[in-house]
C-alpha positions as CSV (number, residue, x, y, z in Angstrom):
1,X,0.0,0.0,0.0
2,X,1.3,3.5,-1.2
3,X,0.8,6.3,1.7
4,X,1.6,8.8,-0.5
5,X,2.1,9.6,-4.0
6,X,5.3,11.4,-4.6
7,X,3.9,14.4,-5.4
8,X,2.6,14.7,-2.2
9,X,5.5,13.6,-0.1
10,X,7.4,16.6,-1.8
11,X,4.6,19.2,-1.3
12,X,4.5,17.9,2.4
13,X,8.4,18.4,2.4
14,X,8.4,21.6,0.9
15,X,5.7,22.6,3.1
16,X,8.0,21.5,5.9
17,X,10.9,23.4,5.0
18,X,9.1,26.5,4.4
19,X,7.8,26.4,7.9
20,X,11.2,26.0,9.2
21,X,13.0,28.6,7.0
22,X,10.1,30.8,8.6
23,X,10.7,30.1,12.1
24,X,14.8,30.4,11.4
25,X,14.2,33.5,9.8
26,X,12.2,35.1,12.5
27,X,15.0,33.7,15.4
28,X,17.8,35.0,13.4
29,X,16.3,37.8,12.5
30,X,16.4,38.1,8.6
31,X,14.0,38.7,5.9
32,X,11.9,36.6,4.8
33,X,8.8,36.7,2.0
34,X,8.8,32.9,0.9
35,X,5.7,31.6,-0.5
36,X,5.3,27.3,-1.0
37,X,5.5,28.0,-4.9
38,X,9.2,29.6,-4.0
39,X,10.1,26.1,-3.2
40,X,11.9,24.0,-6.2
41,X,11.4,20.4,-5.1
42,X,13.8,18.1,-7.4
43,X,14.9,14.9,-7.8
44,X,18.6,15.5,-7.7
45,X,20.9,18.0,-6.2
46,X,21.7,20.5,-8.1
47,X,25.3,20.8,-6.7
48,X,26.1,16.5,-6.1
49,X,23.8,15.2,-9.0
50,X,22.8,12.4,-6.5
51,X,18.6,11.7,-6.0
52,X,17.4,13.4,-2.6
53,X,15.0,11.1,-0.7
54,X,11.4,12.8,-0.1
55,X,10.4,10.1,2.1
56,X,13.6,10.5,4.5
57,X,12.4,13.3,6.5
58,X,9.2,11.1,8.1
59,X,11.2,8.7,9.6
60,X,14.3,11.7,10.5
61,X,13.0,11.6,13.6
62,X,14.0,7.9,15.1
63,X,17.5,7.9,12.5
64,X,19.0,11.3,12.3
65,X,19.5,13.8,9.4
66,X,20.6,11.3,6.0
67,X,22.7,13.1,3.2
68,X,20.6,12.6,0.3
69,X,17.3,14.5,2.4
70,X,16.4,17.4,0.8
71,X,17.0,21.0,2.7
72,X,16.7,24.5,1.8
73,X,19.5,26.4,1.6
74,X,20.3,30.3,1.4
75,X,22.4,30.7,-1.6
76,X,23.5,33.8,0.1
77,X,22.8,33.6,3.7
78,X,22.9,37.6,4.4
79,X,20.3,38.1,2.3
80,X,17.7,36.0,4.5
81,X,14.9,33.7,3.2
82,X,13.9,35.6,0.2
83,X,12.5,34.7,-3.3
84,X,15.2,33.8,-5.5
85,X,17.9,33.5,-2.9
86,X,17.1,29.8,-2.0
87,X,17.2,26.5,-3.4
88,X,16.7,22.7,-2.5
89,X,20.1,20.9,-2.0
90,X,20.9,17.7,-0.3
91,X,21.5,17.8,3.0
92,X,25.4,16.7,2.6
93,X,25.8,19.6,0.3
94,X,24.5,22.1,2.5
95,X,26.7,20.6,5.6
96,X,29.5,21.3,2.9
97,X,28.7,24.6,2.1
98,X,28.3,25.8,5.2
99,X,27.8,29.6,5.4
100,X,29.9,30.3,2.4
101,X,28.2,32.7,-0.1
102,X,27.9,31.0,-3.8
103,X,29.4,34.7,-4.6
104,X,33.0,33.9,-3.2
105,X,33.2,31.7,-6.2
106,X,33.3,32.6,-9.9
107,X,31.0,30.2,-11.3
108,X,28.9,27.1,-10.6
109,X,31.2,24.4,-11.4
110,X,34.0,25.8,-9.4
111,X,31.4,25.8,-5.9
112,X,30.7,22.3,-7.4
113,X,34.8,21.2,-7.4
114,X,35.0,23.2,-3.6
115,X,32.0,20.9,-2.7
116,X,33.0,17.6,-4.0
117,X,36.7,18.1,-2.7
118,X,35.2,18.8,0.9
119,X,35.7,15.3,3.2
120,X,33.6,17.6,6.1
121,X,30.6,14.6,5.8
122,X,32.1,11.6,5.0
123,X,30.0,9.6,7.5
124,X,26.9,10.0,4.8
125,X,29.0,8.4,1.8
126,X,29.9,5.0,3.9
């Protein structure tokens, strides 16, 4: 038996995450104007190329955070939670990343090569 269709295990996700960039943004402080539609939900990372896993975040809660859950990520994290300054990565990519700003780097495929290069998470790849 199916519980959900995928489509709804990523709008629940994304629903997720928006409610948690919401509370962040309020703690820390920083702007926010997201709406559910601002959140990309896709089957790979954009930065590893590896499948995230929808379905990871129900059971996150009895095994811990997994590398290939999705997570949103500020691609400059001054800016805050706004539209068009966030996209869904895998969580081992945003571990990676960290706080840097994608604008230290002067394109895509060089933050790929810093991100690939990083051994910060190698617990996920065993």
């Amino acid at each position: 038996m199916v519980l959900y269709e995928m489509t709804d295990v990523k709008q629940a996700r994304a629903e997720e995450m928006l409610a948690r960039a919401r509370s962040r943004a309020k703690k820390k402080k920083l702007p926010f104007n997201l709406e559910l539609l601002d959140i990309e939900t896709p089957d790979n990372c954009p930065v590893l190329d590896v499948p995230l896993n929808y379905t990871s975040w129900i059971s996150r809660r009895y095994s811990g955070r997994k590398g290939d859950s999705p997570c949103l990520d500020r691609k400059e994290p001054q800016l805050g939670y706004i539209k068009g300054n966030v996209w869904t990565i895998s969580s081992a990519a945003n571990a990676r990343k960290g706080s840097i700003p994608l604008s230290r780097f002067s394109s895509f495929e060089e933050f790929q090569a810093y991100i690939r290069r990083s051994r910060r998470l190698n617990k996920w790849e065993e």
